[in-house]
C-alpha positions, -999 to 999 in steps of 0.1 A, spaced: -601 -148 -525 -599 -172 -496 -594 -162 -458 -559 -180 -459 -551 -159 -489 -562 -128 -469 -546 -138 -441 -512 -148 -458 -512 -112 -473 -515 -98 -441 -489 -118 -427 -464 -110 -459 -471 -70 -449 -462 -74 -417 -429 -92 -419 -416 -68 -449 -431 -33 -434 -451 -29 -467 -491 -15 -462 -516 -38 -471 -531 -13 -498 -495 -17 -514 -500 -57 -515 -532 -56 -529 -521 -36 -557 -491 -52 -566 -518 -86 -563 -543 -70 -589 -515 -57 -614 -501 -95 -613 -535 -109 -616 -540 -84 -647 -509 -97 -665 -519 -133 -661 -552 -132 -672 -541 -115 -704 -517 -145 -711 -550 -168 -711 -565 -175 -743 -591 -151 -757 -583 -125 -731 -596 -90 -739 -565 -65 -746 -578 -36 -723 -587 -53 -691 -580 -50 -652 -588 -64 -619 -607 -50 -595 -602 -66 -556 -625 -54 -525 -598 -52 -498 -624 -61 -473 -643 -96 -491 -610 -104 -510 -635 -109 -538 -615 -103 -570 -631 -96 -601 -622 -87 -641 -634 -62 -664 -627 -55 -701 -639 -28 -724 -638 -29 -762 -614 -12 -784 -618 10 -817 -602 14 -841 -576 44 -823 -575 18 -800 -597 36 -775 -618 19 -752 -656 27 -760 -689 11 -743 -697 0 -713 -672 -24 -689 -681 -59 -684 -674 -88 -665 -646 -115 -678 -639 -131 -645 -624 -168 -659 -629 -193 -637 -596 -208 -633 -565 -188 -648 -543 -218 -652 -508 -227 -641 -492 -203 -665 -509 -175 -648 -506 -188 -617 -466 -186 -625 -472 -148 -636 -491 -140 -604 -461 -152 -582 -431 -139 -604 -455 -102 -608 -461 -106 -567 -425 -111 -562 -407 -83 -580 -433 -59 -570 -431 -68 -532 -392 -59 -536 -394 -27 -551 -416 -16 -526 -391 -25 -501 -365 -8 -522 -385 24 -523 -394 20 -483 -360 20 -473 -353 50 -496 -375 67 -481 -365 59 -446 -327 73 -451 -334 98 -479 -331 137 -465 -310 120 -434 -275 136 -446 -260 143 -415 -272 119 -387 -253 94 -373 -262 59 -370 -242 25 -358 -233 2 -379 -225 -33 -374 -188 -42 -394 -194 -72 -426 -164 -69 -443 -137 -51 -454 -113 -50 -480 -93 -24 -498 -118 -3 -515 -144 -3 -489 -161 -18 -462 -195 -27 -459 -218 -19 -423 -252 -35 -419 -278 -7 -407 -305 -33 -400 -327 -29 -427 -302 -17 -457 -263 -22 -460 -240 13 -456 -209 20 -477 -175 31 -460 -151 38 -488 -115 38 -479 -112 81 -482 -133 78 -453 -120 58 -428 -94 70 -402 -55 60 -411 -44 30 -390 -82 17 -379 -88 -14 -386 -121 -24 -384 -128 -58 -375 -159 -80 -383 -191 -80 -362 -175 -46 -346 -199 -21 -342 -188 15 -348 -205 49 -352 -206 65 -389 -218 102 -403 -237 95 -434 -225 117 -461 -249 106 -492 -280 87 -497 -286 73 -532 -313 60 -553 -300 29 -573 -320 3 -593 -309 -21 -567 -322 0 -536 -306 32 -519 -271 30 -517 -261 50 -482 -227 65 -481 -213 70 -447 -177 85 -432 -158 80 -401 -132 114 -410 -158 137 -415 -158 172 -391 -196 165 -386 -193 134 -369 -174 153 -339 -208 173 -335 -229 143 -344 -213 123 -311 -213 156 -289 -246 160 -297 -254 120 -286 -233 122 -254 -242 163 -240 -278 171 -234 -270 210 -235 -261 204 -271 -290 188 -279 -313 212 -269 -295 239 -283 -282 256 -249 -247 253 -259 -232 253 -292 -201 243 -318 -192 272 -331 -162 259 -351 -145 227 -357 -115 217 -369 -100 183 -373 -73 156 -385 -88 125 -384 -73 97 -356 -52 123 -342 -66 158 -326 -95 174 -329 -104 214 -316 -138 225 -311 -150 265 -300 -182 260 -282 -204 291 -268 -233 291 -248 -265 306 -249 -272 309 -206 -247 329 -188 -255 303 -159 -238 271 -187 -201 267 -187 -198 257 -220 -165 242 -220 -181 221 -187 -208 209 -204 -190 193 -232 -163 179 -204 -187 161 -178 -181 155 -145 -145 139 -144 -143 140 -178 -173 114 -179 -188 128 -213 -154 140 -237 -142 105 -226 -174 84 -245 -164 104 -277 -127 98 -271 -131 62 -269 -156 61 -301 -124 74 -322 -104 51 -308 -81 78 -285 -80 108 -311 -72 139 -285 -100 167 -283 -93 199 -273 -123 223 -267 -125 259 -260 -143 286 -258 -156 307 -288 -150 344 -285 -160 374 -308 -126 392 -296 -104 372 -328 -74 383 -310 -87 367 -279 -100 333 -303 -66 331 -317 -48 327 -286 -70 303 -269 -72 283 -303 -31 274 -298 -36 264 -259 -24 245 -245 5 262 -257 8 304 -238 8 332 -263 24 368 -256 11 387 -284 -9 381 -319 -9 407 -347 -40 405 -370 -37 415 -405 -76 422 -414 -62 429 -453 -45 396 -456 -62 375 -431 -33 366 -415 -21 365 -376 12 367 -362 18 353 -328 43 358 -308 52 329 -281 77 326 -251 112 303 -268 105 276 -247 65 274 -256 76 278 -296 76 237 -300 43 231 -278 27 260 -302 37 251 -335 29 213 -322 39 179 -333 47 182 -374 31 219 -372 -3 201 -365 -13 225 -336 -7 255 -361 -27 239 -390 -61 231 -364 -56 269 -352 -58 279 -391 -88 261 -399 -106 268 -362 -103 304 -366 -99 313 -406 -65 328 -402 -34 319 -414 -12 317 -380 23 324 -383 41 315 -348 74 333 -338 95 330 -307 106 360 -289 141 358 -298 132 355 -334 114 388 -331 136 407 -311 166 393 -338 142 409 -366 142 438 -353 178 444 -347 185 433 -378 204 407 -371 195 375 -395 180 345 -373 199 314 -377 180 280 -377 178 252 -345 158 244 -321 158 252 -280 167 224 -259 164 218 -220 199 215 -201 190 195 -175 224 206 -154 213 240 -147 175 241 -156 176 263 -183 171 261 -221 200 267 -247 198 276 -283 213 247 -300 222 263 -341 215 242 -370 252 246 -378 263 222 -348 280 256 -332 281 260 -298 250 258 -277 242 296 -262 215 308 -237 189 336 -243 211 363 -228 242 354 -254 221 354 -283 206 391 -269 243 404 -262 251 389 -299 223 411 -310 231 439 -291 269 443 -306 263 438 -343 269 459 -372 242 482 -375 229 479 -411 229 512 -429 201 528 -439 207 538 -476 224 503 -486 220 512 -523 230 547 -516 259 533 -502 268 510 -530 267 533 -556 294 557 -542 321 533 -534 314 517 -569 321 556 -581 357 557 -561 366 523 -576 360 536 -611 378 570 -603 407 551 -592 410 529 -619 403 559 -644 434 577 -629 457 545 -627 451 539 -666 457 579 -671 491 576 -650 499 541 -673 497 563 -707 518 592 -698 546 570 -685 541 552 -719 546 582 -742 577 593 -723 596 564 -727 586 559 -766 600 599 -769 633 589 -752 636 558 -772 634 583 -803 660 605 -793 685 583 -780 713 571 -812 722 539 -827 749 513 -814 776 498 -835 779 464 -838 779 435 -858 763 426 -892 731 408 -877 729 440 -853 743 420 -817 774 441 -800 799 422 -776 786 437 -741 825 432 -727 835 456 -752 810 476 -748 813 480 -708 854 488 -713 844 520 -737 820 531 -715 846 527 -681 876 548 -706 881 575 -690 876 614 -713 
């Protein structure tokens, strides 16, 4: 081998990142196919290439009849293996040299689930959008992009990669931009304490382009968790804010005390009381009226992150609602609304009734029918009176009905005409006739 050869090898590993031992193999295997397309090759040969002369020699052995090699090796070097070979050499070289780039950037991104890397926006369409990582091209499918973002081309945008494939064409990389871990992928980025493990996220819980909640605890009493995630004026929270194009993150603080968790997971809205089922895994909270929208949030959204942040399933009642439960009276549907005139808010019914202030509805509840305690108790004795009275009513009906059939027996025939009819004048003036 020449020094140009050499030296264009060299060259070739540099500008594709591929080791020089990886070039001269692929060069020997392509050598090996070309020689055994010249006539009167042996079957079982191979090349043999000193990486430090370039000298490339060819040995053969001879072939039994198992078609095992036996004897000794020896030297078939031709001296020119023709332009057919020549042709195999660079069509060997060349499909080699990309499936060791193939397998390089496998191995680059495989075991990388997780990380996040920037991307730089090639197109988009329907099904997906393509991202170009530098080296190999990422995957965005449309289940994984945010609602409403569109992403425009030559953009450059942050992704969590979700899956790394091996394909026949290279390693496919599949990457997300609604995925929970991304939140901690940024946080991690933008907070130092994160990153070296002094504070962590505990729990996450998020709708994608809209809010996210985060619990983060630290490990040094002397770390405000909640600060370190925040910045200084907001500096830090803000980067990641921006990076999701203005999707709201609220982050608090993890606590062991689930009573304590679930109240701080509903903030901003202010929670009275919470009742924890352990059995059911359920927790009832118990808000002020006028906190009972900011609680259950826009579309119940601040309910559903407070489910997923802590495991519970959060039911959220108003006090009114409660203190209507327990008097039994039924709670009618609406909503509270502010009357700007005197300051306070009004229960405005579902029924379009009257609007009525908190100490109406508690005077309403006040003065209603107690309900009784034995309701099917109840029931059963006044269906009892009704049947006793109908029971005596049909008794009464029969007697009066075999009293007038006896009279009707006693009583004697009228005289009157053949078909049975009497005049009724002439009957009238007997009856009058004096005795």
């Amino acid at each position: 081998m020449n020094p140009d050869m050499m030296e264009a090898l060299h060259a070739v590993a540099v500008e594709r990142g591929i080791s020089v031992d990886t070039l001269f193999g692929a060069l020997a295997e392509a050598l090996t196919a070309a020689y055994q397309r010249t006539p009167d090759s042996y079957e079982f040969a191979w090349v043999n290439i000193d990486t430090e002369t370039g000298e490339i020699r060819v040995y053969a052995q001879e072939l039994d009849e198992d078609a095992e090699p036996v004897g000794e090796e020896f030297d078939v070097t031709p001296d020119d293996f023709g332009r057919i070979a020549a042709a195999t050499v660079r069509q060997v070289m060349s499909q080699r040299i990309r499936e060791a780039e193939r397998e390089l950037k496998y191995e680059e991104y495989a075991g990388r689930e997780g990380d996040i890397v920037t991307g730089i926006i090639q197109q988009s369409d329907a099904r997906y959008t393509l991202l170009d990582l530098g080296r190999v091209e990422a995957l965005l499918p449309q289940s994984e992009q945010v609602n409403y973002e569109r992403p425009e081309p030559g953009e450059r945008v942050r992704v969590y990669i979700v899956e790394v494939r091996k394909t026949v064409k290279g390693p496919q990389i599949v990457v997300s931009r609604t995925h929970p871990g991304l939140i901690k992928g940024l946080f991690e980025l933008e907070v130092p304490e994160i990153a070296d493990g002094v504070v962590e996220i505990l729990a996450c819980a998020r709708e994608p382009g809209q809010r996210t909640k985060i619990a983060v605890a630290s490990n040094d009493s002397n770390v405000d968790p909640v600060g370190a995630c925040v910045g200084a004026r907001g500096a830090r929270v803000r980067q990641i804010v921006n990076e999701l194009r203005g999707e709201k993150i609220d982050i608090i603080p993890f606590s062991d005390d689930r009573y304590d968790f679930v109240t701080r997971s509903l903030a901003p809205a202010k929670v009275k009381e919470v009742r924890i089922d352990e059995e059911l895994q359920t927790a009832e909270v118990i808000v002020p009226d006028f906190q009972l929208s900011l609680a259950i949030g826009k579309e119940g959204q601040n309910a559903r992150l407070a489910t997923r942040l802590t495991g519970l399933r959060v039911d959220i009642r108003s006090e009114t609602e409660m203190a209507n439960l327990a008097s039994g009276v039924e709670y009618a549907e609406g909503e509270w609304v502010l009357d700007e005139a005197t300051g306070t808010y009004l229960w405005h019914p579902a029924d379009g009734s009257d609007p009525m202030t908190e100490e109406q509805i508690q005077a309403g509840a006040a003065t209603a029918d107690p309900i009784p305690e034995d309701v099917e108790a109840a029931a059963e004795v006044e269906q009892a009176v009704d049947e006793a009275e109908e029971a005596i009513a049909a008794e009464e009906v029969d007697e009066e009905s075999a009293e007038l059939d006896e009279l009707a027996e006693e009583a004697p025939p009228h005289d009157g005409d053949a078909d049975g009819d009497s005049d009724p004048s002439e009957t009238s003036e007997a009856d009058s006739t004096p005795t």
